[in-house]
SESE-480953 format. One record per residue (C-alpha): residue number from 1; residue in one letter; x, y negated, z. Coordinates in steps of 0.05 Angstrom, whole numbers. Layout:
REM SESE-480953
R / n / res / u / v / w
R / NUM / A / X / Y / Z
...
***
This chain:
REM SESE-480953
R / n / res / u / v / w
R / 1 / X / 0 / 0 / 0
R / 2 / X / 58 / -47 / 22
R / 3 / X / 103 / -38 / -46
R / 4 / X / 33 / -46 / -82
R / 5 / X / 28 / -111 / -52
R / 6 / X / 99 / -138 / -64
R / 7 / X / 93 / -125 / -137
R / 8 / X / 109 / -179 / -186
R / 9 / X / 46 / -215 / -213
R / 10 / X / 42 / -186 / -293
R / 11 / X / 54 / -248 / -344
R / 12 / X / -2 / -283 / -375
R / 13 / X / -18 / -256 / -439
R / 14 / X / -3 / -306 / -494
R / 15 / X / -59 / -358 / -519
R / 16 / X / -66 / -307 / -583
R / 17 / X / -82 / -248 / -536
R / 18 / X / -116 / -285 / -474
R / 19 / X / -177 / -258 / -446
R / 20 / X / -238 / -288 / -424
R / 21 / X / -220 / -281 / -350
R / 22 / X / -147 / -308 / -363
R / 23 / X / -174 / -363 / -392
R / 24 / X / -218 / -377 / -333
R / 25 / X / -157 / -369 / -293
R / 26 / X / -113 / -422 / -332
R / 27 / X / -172 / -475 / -332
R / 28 / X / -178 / -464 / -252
R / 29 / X / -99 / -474 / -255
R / 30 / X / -99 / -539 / -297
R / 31 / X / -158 / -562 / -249
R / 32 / X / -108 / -556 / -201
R / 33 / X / -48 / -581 / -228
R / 34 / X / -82 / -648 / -254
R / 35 / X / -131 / -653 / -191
R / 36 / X / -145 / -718 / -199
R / 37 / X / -151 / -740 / -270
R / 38 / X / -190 / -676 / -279
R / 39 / X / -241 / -690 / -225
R / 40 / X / -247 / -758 / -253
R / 41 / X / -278 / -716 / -324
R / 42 / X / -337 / -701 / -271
R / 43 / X / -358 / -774 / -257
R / 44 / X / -406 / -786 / -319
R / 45 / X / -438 / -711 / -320
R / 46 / X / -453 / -729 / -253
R / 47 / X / -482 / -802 / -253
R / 48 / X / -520 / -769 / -321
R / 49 / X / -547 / -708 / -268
R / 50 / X / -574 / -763 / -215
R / 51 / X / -600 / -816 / -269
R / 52 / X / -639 / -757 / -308
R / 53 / X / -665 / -730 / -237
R / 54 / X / -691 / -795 / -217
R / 55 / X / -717 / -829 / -273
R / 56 / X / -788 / -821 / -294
R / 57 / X / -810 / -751 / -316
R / 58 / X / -835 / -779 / -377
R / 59 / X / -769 / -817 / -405
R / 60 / X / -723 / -755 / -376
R / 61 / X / -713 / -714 / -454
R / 62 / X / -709 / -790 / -488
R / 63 / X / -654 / -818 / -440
R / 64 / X / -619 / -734 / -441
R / 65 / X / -625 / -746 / -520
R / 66 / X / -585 / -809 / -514
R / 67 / X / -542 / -798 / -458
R / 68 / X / -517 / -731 / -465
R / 69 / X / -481 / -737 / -521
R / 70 / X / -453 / -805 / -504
R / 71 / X / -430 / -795 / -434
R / 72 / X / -411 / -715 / -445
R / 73 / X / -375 / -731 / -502
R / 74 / X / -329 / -789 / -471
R / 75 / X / -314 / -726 / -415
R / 76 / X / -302 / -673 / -472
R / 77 / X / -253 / -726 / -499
R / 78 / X / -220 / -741 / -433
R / 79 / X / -215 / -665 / -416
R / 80 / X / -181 / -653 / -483
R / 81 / X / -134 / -707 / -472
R / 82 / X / -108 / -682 / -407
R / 83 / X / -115 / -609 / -435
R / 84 / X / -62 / -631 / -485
R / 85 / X / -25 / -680 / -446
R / 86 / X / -29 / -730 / -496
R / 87 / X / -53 / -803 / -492
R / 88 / X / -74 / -815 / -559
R / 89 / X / -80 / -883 / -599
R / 90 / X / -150 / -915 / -602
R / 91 / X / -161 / -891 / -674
R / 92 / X / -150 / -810 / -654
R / 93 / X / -196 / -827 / -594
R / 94 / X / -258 / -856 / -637
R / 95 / X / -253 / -793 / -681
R / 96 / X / -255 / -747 / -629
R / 97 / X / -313 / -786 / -594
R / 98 / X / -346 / -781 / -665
R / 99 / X / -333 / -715 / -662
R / 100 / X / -361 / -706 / -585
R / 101 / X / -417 / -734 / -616
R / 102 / X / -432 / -676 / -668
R / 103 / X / -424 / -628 / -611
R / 104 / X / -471 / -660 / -560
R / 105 / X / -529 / -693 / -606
R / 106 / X / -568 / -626 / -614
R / 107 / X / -552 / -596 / -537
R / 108 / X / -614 / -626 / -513
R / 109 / X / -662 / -602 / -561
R / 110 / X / -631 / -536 / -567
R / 111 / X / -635 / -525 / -485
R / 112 / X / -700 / -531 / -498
R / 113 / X / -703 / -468 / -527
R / 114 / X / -646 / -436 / -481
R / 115 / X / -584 / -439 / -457
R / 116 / X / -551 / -396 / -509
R / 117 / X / -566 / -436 / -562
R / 118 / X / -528 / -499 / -548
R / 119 / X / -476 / -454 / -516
R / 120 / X / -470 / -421 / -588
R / 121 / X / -465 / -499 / -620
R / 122 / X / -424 / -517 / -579
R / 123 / X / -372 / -462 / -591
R / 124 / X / -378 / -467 / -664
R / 125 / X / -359 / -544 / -656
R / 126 / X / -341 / -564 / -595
R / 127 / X / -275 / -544 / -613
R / 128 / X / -262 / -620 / -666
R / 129 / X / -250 / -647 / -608
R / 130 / X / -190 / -617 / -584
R / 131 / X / -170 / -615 / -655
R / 132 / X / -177 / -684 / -667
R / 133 / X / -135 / -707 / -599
R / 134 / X / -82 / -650 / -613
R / 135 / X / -78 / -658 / -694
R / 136 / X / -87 / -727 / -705
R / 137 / X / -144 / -708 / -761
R / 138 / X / -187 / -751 / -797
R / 139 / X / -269 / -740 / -774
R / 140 / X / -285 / -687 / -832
R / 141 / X / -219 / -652 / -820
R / 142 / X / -228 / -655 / -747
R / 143 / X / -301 / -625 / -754
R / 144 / X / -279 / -578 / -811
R / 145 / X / -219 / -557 / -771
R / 146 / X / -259 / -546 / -707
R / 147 / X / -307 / -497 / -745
R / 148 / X / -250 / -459 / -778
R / 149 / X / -223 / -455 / -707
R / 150 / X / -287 / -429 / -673
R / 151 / X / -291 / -377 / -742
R / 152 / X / -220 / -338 / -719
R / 153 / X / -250 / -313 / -651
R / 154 / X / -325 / -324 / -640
R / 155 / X / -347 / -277 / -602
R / 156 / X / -284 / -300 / -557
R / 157 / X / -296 / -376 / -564
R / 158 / X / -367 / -360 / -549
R / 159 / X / -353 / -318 / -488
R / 160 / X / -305 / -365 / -463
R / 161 / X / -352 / -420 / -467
R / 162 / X / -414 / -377 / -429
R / 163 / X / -374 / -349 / -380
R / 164 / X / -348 / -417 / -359
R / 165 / X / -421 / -431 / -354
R / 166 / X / -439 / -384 / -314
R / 167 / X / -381 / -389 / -255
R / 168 / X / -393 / -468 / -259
R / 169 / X / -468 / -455 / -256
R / 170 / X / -462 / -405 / -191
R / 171 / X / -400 / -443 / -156
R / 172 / X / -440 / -503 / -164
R / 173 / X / -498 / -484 / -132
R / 174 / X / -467 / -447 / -78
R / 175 / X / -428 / -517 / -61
R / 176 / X / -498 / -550 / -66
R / 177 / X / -526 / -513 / -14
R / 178 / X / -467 / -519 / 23
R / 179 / X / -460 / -593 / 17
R / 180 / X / -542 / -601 / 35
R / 181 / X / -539 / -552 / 95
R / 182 / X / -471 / -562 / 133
R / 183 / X / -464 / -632 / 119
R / 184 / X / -538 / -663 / 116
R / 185 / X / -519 / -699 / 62
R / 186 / X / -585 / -728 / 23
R / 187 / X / -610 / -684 / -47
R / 188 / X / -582 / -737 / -83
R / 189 / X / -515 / -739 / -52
R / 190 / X / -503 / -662 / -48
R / 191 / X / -525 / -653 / -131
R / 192 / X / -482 / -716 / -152
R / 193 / X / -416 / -678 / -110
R / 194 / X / -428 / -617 / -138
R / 195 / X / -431 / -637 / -209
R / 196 / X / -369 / -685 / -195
R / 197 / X / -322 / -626 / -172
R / 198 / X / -350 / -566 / -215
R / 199 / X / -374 / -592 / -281
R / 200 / X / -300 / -608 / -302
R / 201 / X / -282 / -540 / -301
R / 202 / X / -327 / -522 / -374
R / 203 / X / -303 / -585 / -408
R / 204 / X / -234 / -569 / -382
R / 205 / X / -234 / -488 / -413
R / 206 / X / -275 / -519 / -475
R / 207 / X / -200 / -566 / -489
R / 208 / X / -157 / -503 / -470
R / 209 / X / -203 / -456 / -515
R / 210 / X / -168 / -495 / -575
R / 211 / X / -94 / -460 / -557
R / 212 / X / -141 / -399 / -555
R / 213 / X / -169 / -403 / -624
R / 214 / X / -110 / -439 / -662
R / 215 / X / -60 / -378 / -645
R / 216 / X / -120 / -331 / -667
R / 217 / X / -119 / -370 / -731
R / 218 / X / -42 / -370 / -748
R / 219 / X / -40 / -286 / -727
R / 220 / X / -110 / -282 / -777
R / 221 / X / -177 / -249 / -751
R / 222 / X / -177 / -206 / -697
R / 223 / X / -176 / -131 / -695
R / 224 / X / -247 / -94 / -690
R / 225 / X / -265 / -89 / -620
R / 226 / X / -213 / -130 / -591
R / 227 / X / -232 / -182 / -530
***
C-alpha cells in the first residue's frame, strides 16, 4: 500500500491524446495558477445570473437574447486570452468578440429546447475564439478555422464541453447551498458567489479545448473508437 502511494504521478498525456478528464484536470490547474484574473472571467456571468433573476418575468428571454451573447462573449474572450497567455491588440480582440458573438447569439433560443443543443453549438464554434486570440485570423478565417477545429474531434470537443457543464453545474450548486446555509448569506448573494467562482471554469476548458483540437488536426482524424 505504502510503495503504491509513493509512486510517481504518470505524465499528462499530450494535448493530441488528452482525455476528457485530463482536460478537466488542466482547466482546474490553470484556475489555479491564474486565480485571480481567472475568477475575474466570472464577474459578468454572474451580474447576467442576478439581473436575469430579478428582472421582470416577462423581459427575462429579451434581456438573455441580448445579454448573453454580449457579456458571455467578452468572458469567452478574456478566458481565451489568459488560456493563451497572450494580450492581444485591439483589432485580434474585436474579431474574437465578433466571433463570441456567433457562438452566443443562438444559446438562448436553443436552451430553450435543451441543454444539449447549445452545448452542441457551442462546440462546433465556440472554438473562433481561441483561434482568433491565438492565430491572429481575420473574422471568416477565425469562424472557418474554429469549425475545422471542432470537425478533428467532436465527439471530444463535445464531451469536453458537457462534461465541464456538468461538474460546474453540480460544484455550483453544492457551493450555493453551502454559501445560503452556513453563511446566511441572502438568495441573491449566495447565486451571484457561486456563479463568480465556478462559471469560469467552462469558459476556461472551452480556451484550453483549442490545444485539444489543433494537435487533433495536425495528427489528422482520430482513430475509431478512440476518447
Amino acid at each position: 500500500m505504502s510503495s503504491r502511494a509513493h509512486q510517481p504521478v504518470p505524465p499528462a498525456l499530450p494535448p493530441a491524446e488528452r482525455t476528457v478528464g485530463q482536460l478537466v484536470a488542466e482547466t482546474i490547474k490553470l484556475y489555479g495558477d491564474r486565480f485571480w484574473s481567472s475568477l475575474a472571467v466570472g464577474v459578468l456571468p454572474a451580474m447576467l445570473t442576478i439581473g436575469l433573476a430579478l428582472a421582470p418575468r416577462s423581459v427575462r428571454f429579451p434581456l438573455s437574447a441580448v445579454l448573453v451573447p454580449a457579456l458571455l462573449g467578452v468572458s469567452l474572450v478574456a478566458a481565451a486570452c489568459i488560456a493563451a497567455d497572450k494580450r492581444p491588440r485591439l483589432p485580434v480582440l474585436a474579431v474574437a468578440f465578433g466571433c463570441a458573438l456567433v457562438a452566443f447569439v443562438p444559446v438562448p433560443f436553443l436552451i430553450l429546447l435543451f441543454v444539449l443543443p447549445a452545448l452542441a453549438w457551442l462546440a462546433f464554434v465556440g472554438l473562433a475564439v481561441p483561434a482568433a486570440v491565438v492565430e491572429e485570423l481575420g473574422f471568416r478565417d477565425a469562424l472557418a478555422r474554429g469549425t475545422q477545429l471542432a470537425r478533428a474531434d467532436y465527439v471530444h470537443a463535445l464531451g469536453s464541453l458537457a462534461t465541464l457543464a456538468i461538474v460546474a453545474f453540480l460544484t455550483q450548486s453544492v457551493l450555493f447551498f453551502v454559501l445560503r446555509g452556513v453563511g446566511g448569506a441572502a438568495l441573491w448573494a449566495a447565486s451571484f458567489l457561486a456563479e463568480l467562482v465556478i462559471s469560469p471554469l467552462v469558459l476556461l476548458g472551452l480556451a484550453l479545448l483549442y490545444t485539444d483540437q489543433a494537435a487533433r488536426v495536425r495528427l489528422g482524424p482520430p482513430e475509431p473508437g478512440g476518447a
